[in-house]
C-alpha positions, 0 to 999 in steps of 0.5 A: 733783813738778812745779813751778808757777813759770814759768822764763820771767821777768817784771817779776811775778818780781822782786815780793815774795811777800807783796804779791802775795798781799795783792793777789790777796786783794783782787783777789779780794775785788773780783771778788765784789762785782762784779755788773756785767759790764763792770767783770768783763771790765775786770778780766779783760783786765787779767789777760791784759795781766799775762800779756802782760807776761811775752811770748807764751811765757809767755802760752801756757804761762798758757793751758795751765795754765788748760785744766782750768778748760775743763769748768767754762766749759762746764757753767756756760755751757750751765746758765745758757743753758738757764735763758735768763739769760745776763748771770748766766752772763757775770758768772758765767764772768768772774768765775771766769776772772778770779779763777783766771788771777789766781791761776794768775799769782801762782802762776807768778811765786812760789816755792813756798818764798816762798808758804811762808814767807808761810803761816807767818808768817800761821799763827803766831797759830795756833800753840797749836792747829796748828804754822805748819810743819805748815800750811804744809806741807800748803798747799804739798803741796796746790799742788804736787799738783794739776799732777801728779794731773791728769798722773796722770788724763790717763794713765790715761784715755790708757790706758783708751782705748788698750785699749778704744777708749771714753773713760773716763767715770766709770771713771777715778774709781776708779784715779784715786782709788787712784793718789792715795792711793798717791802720798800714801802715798809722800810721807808715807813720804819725809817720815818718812824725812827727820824729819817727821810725814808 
């Protein structure tokens, strides 16, 4: 599987997994009671100032990350222009932008076993009812799953157009589906294998 983390290194890196993520809760919690477009924009350049700190390499690879966050723009930005209420579609795409870069940051400077450990720690109240581990876990497979289902989709529409010259549309949802479900069987057996649940 892929990791997230960037090896380029940043100031960010050397922060605490915990405070980053109190941050980013926050920063987060901010952004959606914002209505006012500036203070969204304000908040978004601030965000791309962060990934700037780390240089220009670091700042490209950022931007490849957020490229499946591409699609949405578009669908929101042509929605809210139809309807002719374009500020409602600028709060809405800044916010959005916003909040994601801001997660896809902390989420590039933090060890997943960092994240991990933090998870753990807030899950233990829970503890009676669900297992931290267990959690934890799960919120890491989630993470760690996502780079490399979008990888899967990109082949598999890569193939699909190589037979047939079309794009693949809504014809990928299928062996998309199906190469999921396989990849998580796998990982469930290798996780039996090592002793746990899966």
């Amino acid at each position: 599987m892929l990791t997230l983390t960037s090896p380029v290194k940043t100031p960010l890196h050397q922060m605490r997994a915990g405070p980053k993520l109190a941050t980013l809760a926050l920063f987060t919690f901010a952004l959606f009671w914002t209505t006012s477009p500036l203070h969204l924009g304000i908040a978004l350049v601030a965000v791309v100032a962060l990934y700037l700190t780390g240089g220009t390499q670091f700042a490209r690879h950022g931007a490849r990350m957020l490229r499946p966050l591409w699609p949405f723009v578009a669908v929101v930005g042509l929605w809210h222009l139809w309807l002719d209420d374009l500020t409602a579609g600028a709060v809405v795409l800044l916010r959005m932008g916003a909040a994601v870069a801001a997660a896809n940051l902390v989420t590039m400077t933090t060890r997943l076993s960092d994240m991990i450990t933090v998870l753990e720690r807030l899950a233990r109240p829970l503890a009676p009812l669900l297992p931290p581990q267990r959690l934890a876990l799960a919120i890491a497979l989630v993470i760690r799953f996502i780079p490399v289902l979008s990888e899967r989709a990109a082949q598999l529409g890569q193939a699909y157009r190589a037979r047939s010259g079309r794009a693949p549309g809504w014809r990928l949802f299928a062996p998309a589906a199906l190469a999921a479900l396989d990849d998580a069987e796998n990982v469930s057996q290798a996780l039996r294998a090592r002793g746990g649940t899966g």
